[in-house]
C-alpha positions as CSV (number, residue, x, y, z in Angstrom):
1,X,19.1,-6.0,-27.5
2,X,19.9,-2.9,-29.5
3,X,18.5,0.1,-28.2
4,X,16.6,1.1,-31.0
5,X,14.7,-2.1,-30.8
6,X,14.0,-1.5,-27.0
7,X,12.5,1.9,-28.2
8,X,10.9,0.2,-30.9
9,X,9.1,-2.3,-28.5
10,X,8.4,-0.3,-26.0
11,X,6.6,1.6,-28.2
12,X,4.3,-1.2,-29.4
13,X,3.8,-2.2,-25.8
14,X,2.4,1.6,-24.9
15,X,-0.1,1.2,-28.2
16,X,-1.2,-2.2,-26.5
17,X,-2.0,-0.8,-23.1
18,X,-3.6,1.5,-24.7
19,X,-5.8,-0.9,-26.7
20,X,-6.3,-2.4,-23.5
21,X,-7.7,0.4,-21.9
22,X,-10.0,1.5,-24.6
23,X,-11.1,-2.2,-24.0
24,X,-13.2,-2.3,-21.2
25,X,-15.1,-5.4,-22.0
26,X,-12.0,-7.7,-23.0
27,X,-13.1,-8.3,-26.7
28,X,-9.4,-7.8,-27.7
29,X,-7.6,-10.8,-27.5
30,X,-3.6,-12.0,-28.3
31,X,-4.4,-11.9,-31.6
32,X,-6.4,-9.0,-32.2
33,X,-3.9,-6.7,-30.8
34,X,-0.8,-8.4,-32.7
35,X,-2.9,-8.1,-35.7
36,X,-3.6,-4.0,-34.9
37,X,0.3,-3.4,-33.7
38,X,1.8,-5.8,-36.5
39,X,3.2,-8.2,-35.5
40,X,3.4,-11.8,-34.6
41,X,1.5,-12.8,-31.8
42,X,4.3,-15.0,-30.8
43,X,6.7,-12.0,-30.6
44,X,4.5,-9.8,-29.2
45,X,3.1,-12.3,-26.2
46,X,6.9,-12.5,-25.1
47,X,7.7,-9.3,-25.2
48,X,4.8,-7.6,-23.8
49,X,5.6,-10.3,-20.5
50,X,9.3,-9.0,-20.8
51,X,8.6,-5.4,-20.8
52,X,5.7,-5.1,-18.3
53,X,6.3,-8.2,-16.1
54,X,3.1,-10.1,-17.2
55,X,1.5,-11.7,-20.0
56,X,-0.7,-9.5,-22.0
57,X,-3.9,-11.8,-21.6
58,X,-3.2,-11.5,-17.7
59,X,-2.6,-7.6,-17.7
60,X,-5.8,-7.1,-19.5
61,X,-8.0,-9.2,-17.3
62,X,-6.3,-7.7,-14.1
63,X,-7.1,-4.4,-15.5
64,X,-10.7,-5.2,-16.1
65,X,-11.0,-6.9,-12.4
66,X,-9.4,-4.1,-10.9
67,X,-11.6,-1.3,-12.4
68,X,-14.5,-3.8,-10.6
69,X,-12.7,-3.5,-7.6
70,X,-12.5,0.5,-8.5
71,X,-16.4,1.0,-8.6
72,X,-17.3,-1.3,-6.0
73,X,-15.3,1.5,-3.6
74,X,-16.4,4.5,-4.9
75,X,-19.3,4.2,-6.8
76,X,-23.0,2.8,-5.8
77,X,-23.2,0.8,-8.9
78,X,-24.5,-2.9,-8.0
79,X,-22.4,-6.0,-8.4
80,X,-24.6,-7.1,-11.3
81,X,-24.0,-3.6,-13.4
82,X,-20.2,-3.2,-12.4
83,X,-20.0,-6.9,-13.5
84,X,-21.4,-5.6,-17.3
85,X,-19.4,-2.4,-17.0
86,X,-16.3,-4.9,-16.5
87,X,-17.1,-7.3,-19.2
88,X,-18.3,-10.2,-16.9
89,X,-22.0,-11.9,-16.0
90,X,-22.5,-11.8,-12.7
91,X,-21.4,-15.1,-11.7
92,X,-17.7,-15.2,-13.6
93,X,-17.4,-11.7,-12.0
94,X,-17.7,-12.8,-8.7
95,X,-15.2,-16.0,-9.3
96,X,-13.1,-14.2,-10.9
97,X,-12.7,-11.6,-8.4
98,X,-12.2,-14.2,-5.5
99,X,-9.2,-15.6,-7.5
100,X,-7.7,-12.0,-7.9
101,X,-8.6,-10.4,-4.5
102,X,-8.7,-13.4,-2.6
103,X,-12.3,-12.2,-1.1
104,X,-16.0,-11.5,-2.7
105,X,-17.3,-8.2,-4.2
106,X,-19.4,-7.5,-1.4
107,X,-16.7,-8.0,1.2
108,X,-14.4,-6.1,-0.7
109,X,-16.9,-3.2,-0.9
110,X,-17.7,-3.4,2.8
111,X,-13.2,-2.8,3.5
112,X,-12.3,0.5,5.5
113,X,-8.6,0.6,3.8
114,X,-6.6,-1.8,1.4
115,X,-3.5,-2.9,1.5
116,X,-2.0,-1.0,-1.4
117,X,-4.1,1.8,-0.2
118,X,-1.7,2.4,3.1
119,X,1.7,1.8,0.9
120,X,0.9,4.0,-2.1
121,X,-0.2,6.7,0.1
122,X,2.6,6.5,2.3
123,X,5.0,6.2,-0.6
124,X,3.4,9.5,-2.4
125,X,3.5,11.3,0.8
126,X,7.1,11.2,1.1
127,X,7.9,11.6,-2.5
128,X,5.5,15.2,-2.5
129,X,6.5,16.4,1.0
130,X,8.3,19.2,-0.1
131,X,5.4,20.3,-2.1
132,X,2.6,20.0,0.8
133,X,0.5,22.6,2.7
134,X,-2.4,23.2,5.1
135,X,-5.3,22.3,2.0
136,X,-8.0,21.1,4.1
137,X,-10.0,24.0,3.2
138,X,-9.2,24.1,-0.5
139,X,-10.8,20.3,-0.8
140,X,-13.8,21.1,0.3
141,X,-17.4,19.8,-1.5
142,X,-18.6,23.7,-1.3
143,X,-15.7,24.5,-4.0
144,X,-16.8,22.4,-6.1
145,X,-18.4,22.9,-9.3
146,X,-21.2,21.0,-11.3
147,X,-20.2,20.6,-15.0
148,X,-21.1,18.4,-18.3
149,X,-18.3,17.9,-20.3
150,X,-18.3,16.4,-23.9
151,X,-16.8,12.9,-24.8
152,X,-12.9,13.7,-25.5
153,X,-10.0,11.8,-27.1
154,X,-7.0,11.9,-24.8
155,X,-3.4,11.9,-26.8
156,X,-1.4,10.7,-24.6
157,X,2.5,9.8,-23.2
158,X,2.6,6.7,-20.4
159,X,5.0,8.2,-17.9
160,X,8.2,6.4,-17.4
161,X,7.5,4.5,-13.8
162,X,10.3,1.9,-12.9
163,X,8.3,0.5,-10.4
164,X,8.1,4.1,-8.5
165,X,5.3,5.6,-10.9
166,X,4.7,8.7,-8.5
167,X,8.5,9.6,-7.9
168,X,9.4,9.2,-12.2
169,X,6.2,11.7,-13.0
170,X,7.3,14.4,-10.6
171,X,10.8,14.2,-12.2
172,X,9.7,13.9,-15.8
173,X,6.6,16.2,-16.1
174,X,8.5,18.9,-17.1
175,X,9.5,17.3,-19.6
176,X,6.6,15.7,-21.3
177,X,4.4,18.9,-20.4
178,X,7.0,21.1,-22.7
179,X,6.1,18.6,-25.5
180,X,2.8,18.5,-25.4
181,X,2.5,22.7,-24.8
182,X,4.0,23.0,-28.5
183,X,1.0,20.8,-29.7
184,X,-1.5,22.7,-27.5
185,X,0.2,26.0,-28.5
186,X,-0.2,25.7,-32.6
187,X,-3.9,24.0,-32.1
188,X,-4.9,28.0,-30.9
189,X,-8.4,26.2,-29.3
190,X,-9.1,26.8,-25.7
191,X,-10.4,23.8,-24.8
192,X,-8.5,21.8,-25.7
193,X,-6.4,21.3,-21.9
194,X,-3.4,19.4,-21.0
195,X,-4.2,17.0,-18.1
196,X,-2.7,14.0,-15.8
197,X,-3.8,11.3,-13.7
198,X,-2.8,7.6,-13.8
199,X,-4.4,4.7,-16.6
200,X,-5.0,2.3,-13.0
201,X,-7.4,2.3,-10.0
202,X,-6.4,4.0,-7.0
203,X,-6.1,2.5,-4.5
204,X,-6.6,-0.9,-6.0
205,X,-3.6,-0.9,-8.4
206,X,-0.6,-2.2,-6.5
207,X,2.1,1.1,-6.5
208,X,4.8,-0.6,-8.5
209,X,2.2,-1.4,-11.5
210,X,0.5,1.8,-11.4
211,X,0.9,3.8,-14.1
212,X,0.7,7.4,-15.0
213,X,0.2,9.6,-17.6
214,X,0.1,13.2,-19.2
215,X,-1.6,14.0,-22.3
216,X,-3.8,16.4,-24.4
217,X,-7.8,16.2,-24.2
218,X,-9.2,17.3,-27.0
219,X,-13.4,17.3,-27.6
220,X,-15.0,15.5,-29.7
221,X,-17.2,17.9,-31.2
222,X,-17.5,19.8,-35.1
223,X,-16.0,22.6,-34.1
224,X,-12.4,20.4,-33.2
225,X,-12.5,18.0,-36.0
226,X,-9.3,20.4,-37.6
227,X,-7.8,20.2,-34.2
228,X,-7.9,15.5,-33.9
229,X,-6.7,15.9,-37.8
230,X,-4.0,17.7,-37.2
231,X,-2.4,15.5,-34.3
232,X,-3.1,12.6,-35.7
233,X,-1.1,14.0,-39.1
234,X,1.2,15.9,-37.6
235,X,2.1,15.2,-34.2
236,X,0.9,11.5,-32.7
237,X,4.0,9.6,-34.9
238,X,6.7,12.3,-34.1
239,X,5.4,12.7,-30.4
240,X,4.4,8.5,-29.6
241,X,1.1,9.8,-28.8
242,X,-1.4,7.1,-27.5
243,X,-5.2,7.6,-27.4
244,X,-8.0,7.2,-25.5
245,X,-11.7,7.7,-25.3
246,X,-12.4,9.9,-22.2
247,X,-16.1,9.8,-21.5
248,X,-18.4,12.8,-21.4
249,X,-20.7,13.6,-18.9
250,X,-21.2,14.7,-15.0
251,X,-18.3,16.2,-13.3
252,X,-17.2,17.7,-10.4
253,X,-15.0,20.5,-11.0
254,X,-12.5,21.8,-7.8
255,X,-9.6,24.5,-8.8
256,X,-7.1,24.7,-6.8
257,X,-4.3,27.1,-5.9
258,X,-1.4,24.5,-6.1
259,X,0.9,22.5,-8.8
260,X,-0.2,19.1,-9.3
261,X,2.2,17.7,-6.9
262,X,1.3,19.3,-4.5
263,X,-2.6,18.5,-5.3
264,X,-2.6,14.4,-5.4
265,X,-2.4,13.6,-2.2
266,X,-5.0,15.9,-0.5
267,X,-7.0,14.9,-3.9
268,X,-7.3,11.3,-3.2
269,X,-8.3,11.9,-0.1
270,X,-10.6,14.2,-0.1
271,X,-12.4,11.8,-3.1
272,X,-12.2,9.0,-1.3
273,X,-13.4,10.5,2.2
274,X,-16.6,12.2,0.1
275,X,-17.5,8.5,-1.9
276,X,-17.2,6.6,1.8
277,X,-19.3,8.9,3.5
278,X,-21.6,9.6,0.4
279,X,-21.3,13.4,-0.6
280,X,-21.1,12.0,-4.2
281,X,-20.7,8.5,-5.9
282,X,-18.4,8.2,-8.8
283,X,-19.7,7.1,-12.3
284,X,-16.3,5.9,-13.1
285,X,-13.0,5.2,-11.8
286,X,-11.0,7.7,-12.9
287,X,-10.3,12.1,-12.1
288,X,-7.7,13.7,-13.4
289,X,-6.2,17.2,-13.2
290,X,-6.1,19.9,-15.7
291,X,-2.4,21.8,-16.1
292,X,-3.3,25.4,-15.6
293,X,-0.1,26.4,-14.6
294,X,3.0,26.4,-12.3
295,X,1.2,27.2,-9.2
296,X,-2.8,26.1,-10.0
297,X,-4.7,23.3,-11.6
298,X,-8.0,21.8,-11.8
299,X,-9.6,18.6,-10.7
300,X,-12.2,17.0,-13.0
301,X,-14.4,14.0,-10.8
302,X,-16.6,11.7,-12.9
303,X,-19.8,11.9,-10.4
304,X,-23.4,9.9,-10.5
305,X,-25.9,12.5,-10.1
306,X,-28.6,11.7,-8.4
């Protein structure tokens, strides 16, 4: 295959997982998104299994099961509303689930650790070790900060991953971030931030399938309608920008005085220590971390007030 028609699939394959997580009730099938990308859905069904190692159909409903599997860990939603968050009735949720996870919802929500859990923190513990400190009182729930934040469009790049998502975005960030500070640069807005994080559910996703991101989030409000015009005319083709909706809402807000590296570990687990124990519930399944600058960055945590 030629490379330009590599580039040029790979391409289509980005805008699909995309589609598919702006999706989160399924209602795109096969031919829906061959239709929006197109193409033929014949074409695209093979080469979307090519590229990402599964059929489309399958990634999709994985995706939707495993942001299931996301809230019954960290949020205090019950089956029956993650089940309509996910795009299922109760009932086909809970089959459905059994097939993936090989267990209920209710045992699954009742685990101490996951499989996946242990590997992917292991594996990003040795890829960030040169970037790690004593941060045990920097993640601390007295740092952080109660927010609302508007709905946002996210314009995005999927990191490369390679089946080692973690090691590719400490290598490439640089990278990607240089692209995307030209954009945020001529937009002259300050809020509009430059954030990362990963698409998937940690620690559900399995670490070879995870995969991460680094984008612009831009809000949806008046006074930034200039600001969404002028990426999408400018910028989004040249760049191979993706969107997505980021929901507004509750947040918790932690700065802290480190790169992003050096941040995710000690950020997963001080979210995941403070949703098992119950300092705060997640309303959805994924944080991310604002780009501040070489040595700082902030974390943004979706949270249920109560």
């Amino acid at each position: 295959m030629k490379a330009s028609t590599i580039i040029h699939w790979e391409r289509k394959v980005q805008e699909a997982i995309a589609f598919s997580h702006d999706d989160p009730f399924g209602d795109l099938d096969l031919k829906k998104v061959a239709d929006r990308l197109c193409v033929s859905t014949n074409i695209f069904y093979h080469k979307f299994a090519e590229i990402c190692g599964e059929p489309y159909i399958r990634f999709t409903r994985r995706r939707r099961l495993e942001a299931g599997a996301g809230y019954l860990r960290h949020s205090d939603y019950g089956i029956r509303e993650i089940s309509e968050r996910c795009g299922y009735s109760n009932a086909s949720f809970g089959k459905a689930f059994q097939a993936l996870f090989h267990e209920s919802p209710t045992a699954f929500r009742d685990r101490e650790f996951l499989q996946n859990e242990t590997h992917t923190l292991q594996r990003t513990k040795i890829i960030t070790s040169s970037y790690q400190h004593h941060a045990s009182h920097i993640f601390s729930t007295d740092r952080t900060e109660a927010i609302r934040l508007p709905h946002h469009v996210l314009y995005y790049h999927i990191l490369p991953s390679n089946n080692d998502p973690v090691k590719n975005m400490v290598e490439d960030m640089n990278r990607y971030y240089s692209r995307l500070l030209e954009i945020q640069s001529s937009l002259l807005m300050p809020e509009v931030s430059i954030i990362t994080g990963t698409l998937d559910v940690v620690p559900v996703t399995s670490y070879g399938k995870m995969m991460m991101y680094v984008g612009l989030l831009v809000p949806i409000t008046p006074a930034y309608d200039q600001a969404h015009q002028l990426i999408r005319m400018v910028y989004q083709e040249e760049y191979r920008l993706v969107t997505k909706q980021i929901a507004g809402g509750d947040y918790k807000k932690l700065p802290v005085p480190m790169g992003f590296a050096a941040a995710g570990l000690p950020m997963y687990e001080f979210i995941n220590h403070s949703c098992r124990v119950g300092y705060f519930k997640m309303s959805g399944n994924h944080f991310f971390i604002s780009l501040t600058g070489a040595d700082s960055c902030e974390i943004y945590i979706p949270w249920q007030r109560r």
